[in-house]
C-alpha positions in Angstrom: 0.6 -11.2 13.8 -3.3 -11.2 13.9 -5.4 -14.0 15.4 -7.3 -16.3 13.2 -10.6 -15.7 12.8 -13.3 -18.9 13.4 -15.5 -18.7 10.3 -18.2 -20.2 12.4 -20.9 -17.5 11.9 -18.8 -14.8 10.5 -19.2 -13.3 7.6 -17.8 -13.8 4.9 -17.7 -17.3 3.8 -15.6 -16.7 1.0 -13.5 -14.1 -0.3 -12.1 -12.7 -3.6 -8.9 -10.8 -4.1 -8.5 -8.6 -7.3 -4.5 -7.6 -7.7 -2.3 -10.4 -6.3 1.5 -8.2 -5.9 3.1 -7.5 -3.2 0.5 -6.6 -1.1 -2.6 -8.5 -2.3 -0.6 -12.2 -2.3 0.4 -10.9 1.7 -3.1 -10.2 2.7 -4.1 -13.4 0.5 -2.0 -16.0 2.4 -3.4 -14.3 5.9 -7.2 -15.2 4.8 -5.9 -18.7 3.5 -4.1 -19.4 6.9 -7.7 -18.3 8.6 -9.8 -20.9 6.5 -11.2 -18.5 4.3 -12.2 -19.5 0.5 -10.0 -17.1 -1.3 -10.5 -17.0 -4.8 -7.8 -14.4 -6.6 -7.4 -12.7 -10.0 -4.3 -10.7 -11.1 -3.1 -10.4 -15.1 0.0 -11.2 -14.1 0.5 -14.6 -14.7 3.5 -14.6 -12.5 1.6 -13.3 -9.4 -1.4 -15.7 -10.2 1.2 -19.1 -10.3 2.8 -17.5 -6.7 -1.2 -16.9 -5.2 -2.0 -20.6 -6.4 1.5 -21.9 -4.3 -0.1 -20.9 -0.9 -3.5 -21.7 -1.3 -5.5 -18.9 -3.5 -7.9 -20.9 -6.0 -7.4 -18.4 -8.9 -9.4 -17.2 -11.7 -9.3 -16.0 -14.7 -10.9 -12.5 -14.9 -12.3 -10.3 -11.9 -16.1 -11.6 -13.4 -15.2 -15.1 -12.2 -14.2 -13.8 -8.7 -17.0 -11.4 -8.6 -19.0 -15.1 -9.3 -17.4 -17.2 -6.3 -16.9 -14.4 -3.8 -19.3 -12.9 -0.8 -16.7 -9.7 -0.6 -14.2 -9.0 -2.6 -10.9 -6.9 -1.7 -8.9 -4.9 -4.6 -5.5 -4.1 -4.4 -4.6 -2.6 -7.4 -1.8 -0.1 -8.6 -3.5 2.7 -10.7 -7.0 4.2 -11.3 -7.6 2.5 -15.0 -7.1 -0.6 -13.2 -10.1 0.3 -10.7 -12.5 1.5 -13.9 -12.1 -1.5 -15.4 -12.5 -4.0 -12.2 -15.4 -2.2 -11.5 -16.9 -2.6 -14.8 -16.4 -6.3 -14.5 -18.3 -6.6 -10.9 -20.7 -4.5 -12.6 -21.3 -6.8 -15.6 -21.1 -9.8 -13.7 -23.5 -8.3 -11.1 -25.9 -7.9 -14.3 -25.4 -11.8 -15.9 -26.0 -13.4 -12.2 -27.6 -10.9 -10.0 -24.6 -10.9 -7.6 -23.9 -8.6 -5.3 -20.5 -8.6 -2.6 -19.3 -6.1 -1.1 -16.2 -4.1 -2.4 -13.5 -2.9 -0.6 -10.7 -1.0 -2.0 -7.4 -1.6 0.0 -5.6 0.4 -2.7 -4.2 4.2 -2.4 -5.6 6.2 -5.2 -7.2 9.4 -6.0 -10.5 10.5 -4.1 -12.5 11.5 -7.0 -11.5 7.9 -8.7 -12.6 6.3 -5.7 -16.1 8.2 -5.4 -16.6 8.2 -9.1 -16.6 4.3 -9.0 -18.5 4.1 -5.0 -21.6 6.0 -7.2 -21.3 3.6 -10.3 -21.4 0.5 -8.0 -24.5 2.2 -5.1 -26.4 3.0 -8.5 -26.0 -1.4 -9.1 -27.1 -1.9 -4.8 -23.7 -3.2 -4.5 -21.1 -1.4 -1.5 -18.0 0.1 -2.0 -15.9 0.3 1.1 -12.5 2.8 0.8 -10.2 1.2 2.8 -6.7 2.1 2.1 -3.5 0.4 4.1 -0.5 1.9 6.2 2.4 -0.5 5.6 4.4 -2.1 3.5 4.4 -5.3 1.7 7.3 -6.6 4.4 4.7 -5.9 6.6 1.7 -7.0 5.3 3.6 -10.4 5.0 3.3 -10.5 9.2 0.3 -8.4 10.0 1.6 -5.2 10.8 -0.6 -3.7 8.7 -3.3 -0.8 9.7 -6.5 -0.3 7.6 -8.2 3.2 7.5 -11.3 2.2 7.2 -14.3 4.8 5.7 -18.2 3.7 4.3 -21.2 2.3 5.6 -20.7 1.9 9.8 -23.3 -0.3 9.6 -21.7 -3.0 7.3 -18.2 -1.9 8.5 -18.7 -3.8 11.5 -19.5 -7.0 9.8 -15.7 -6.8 8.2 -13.7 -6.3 11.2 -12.9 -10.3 12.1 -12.1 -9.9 8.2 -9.7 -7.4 9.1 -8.6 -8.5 12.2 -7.4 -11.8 9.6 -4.2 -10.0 8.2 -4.6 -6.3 10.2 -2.6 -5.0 13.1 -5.4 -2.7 13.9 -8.5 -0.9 12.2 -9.7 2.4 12.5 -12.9 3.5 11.2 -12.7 7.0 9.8 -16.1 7.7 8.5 -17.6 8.4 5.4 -16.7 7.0 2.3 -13.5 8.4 1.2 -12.1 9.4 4.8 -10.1 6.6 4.6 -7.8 7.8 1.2 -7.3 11.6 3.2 -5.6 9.8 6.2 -3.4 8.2 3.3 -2.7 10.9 1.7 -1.7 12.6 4.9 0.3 9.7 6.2 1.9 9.4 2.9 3.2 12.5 2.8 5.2 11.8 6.5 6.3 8.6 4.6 7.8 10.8 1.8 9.9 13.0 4.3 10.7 10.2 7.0 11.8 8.2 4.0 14.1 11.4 2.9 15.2 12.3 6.0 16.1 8.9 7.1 18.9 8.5 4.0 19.9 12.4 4.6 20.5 11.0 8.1 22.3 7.9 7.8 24.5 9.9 5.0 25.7 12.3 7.0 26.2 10.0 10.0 28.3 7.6 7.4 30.4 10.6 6.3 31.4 11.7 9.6 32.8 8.6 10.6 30.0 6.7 12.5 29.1 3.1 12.3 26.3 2.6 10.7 24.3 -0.5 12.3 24.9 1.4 15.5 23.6 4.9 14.3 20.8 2.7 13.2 19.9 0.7 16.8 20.9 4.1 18.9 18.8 6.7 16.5 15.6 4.0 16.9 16.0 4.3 20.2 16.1 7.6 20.8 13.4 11.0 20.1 14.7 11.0 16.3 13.6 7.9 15.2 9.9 7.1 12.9 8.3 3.9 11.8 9.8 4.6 8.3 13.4 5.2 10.0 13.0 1.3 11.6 12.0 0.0 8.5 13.8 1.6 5.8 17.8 2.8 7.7 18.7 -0.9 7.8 17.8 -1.4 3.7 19.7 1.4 3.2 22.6 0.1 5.5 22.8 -3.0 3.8 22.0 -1.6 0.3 19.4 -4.5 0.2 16.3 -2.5 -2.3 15.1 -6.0 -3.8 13.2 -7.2 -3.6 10.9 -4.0 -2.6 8.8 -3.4 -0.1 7.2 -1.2 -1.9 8.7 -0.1 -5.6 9.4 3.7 -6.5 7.7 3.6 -9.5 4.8 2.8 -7.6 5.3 5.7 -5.2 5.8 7.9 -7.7 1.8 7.3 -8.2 1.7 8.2 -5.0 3.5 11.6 -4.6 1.5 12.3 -7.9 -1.9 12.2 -5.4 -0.5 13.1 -2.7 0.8 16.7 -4.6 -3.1 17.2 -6.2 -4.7 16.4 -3.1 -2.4 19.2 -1.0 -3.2 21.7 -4.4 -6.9 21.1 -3.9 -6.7 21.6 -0.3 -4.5 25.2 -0.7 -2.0 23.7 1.6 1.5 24.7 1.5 3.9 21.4 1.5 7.4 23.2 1.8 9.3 19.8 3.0 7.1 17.1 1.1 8.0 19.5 -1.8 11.4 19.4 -1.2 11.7 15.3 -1.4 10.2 15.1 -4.8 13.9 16.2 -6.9 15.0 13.2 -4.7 12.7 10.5 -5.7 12.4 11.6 -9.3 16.1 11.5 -9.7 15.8 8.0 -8.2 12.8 7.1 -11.2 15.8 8.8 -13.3 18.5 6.8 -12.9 16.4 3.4 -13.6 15.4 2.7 -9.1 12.3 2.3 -10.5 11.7 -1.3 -10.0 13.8 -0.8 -6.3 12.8 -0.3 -3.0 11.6 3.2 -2.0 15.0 3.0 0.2 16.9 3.6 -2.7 17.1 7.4 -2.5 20.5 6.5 -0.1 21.9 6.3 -2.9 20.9 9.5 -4.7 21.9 11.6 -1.3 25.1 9.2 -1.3 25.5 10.3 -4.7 24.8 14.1 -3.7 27.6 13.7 -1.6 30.1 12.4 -3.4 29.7 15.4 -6.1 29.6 17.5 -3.2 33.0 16.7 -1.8 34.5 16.2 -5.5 33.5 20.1 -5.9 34.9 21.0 -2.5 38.5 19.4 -3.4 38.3 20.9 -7.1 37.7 24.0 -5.5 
């Protein structure tokens, strides 16, 4: 887990978080814990009541954050949420004069991002694309890694900010360097995810145990991050509550397919996951952890050997 930061001369004195899930209450309770001011917003009342139980002094609208907070993280789950935050800093920037520095945590698409990094710049205020590598399990203990991209210049005023709830922080480059190393690490976390159930099928069906296919294979040249986290949800069937939801990595595969089109790149085996995962949205997984394709390749198998002894 990271170290605490002293707030001694750092910067920022107090901070605002726009979109209090999974992610945002994880990275929330880190800046709480390191004497930060953390004022939060999220429409959810649920997630605002859960924010306010460890500390997050809540508001009502992202204006009122914008109004309390020297920078101001967003972790929010689709574009029109983004548009409309943005507006809010903007009109609030234009009532009080305001300006904190943005930075979006959140995986969406490039030209989103950049549309709304020009919007704010034209207001003076930054825009920092900064999207994470991890899951919500592992945001809850710093395990996290930020891919930083924007202004180098103010980017090294954030990292004890970082540091707060961060396992480690790299600094891309540019604005909107940070969402292509998503994108391309999301689309190993769509295979590694795939592969990991095709795996742990095919090692069930042959007759292996499975918590020991699970400790040797980590072990050993075959394993991945995503095998380590996700092999023992899938062992246990345990997909609530999610580390991170399928319908919200269906988002996901959605960006991570336009961004490969754009690019002309040919994506035979990231192509090959999506039946998978949309099978998964299919059967109503939706609301389940991303783990939860097990049981659409357990599934796959059963038909498979139903057809084999009909045969």
């Amino acid at each position: 887990m990271p170290t605490p930061t002293s707030l001694k001369n750092d910067y920022p004195k107090s901070v605002g978080i726009i979109g209090l899930g999974i992610m945002g209450s994880a990275i929330a309770s880190h800046l709480v814990n390191a004497g930060y001011r953390t004022f939060g917003y999220d429409p959810d009342k649920k997630c605002s009541k859960e924010a306010t139980s460890i500390g997050v002094i809540t508001r009502a609208n992202a204006m009122e954050v914008g109004s309390c907070s020297d920078l101001i993280l967003l972790s929010l789950p689709h574009e029109q949420a983004l548009n409309e935050t943005v507006t809010h800093i903007l009109n609030n920037s234009d009532v009080t004069g305001s300006k904190p520095v943005l930075i979006d945590l959140s995986t969406l698409n490039l030209e989103a991002k950049k549309r709304n990094h020009d919007r704010l710049a034209s207001a003076g205020i930054k825009l920092f694309d900064c999207p994470i590598s991890g899951t919500g399990a592992q945001a809850k203990t710093g395990d996290i890694v930020i891919y930083a991209s924007g202004e180098a210049d103010t980017y090294n005023t954030l990292i004890p900010l970082f540091n707060c709830f961060a396992r480690r922080v790299f600094y891309i480059g540019e604005f909107g360097q940070g969402t292509k190393m998503k994108i391309a690490a999301n689309l190993l976390v769509a295979i590694h995810n795939v592969a990991t159930a095709e795996a742990l099928t095919l090692a069930l069906q042959s007759g292996l145990d499975a918590e020991m296919f699970c400790e040797v294979i980590a072990s050993g040249a075959g394993s991945s991050r995503i095998f380590e986290l996700r092999s023992p949800l899938m062992t246990k069937g345990a997909y609530t509550p999610p580390t991170m939801k399928l319908e919200t990595w269906e988002k996901d595969m959605t960006i991570i397919k336009q961004f490969a089109e754009e690019m002309g790149v040919s994506t035979p085996l990231f192509t090959a996951t999506s039946p998978i995962y949309a099978e998964a949205i299919k059967q109503g997984l939706g609301e389940q952890d991303t783990a939860a394709v097990f049981t659409i390749l357990q599934n796959m198998t059963k038909l498979n050997q139903s057809q084999i002894k009909s045969g």
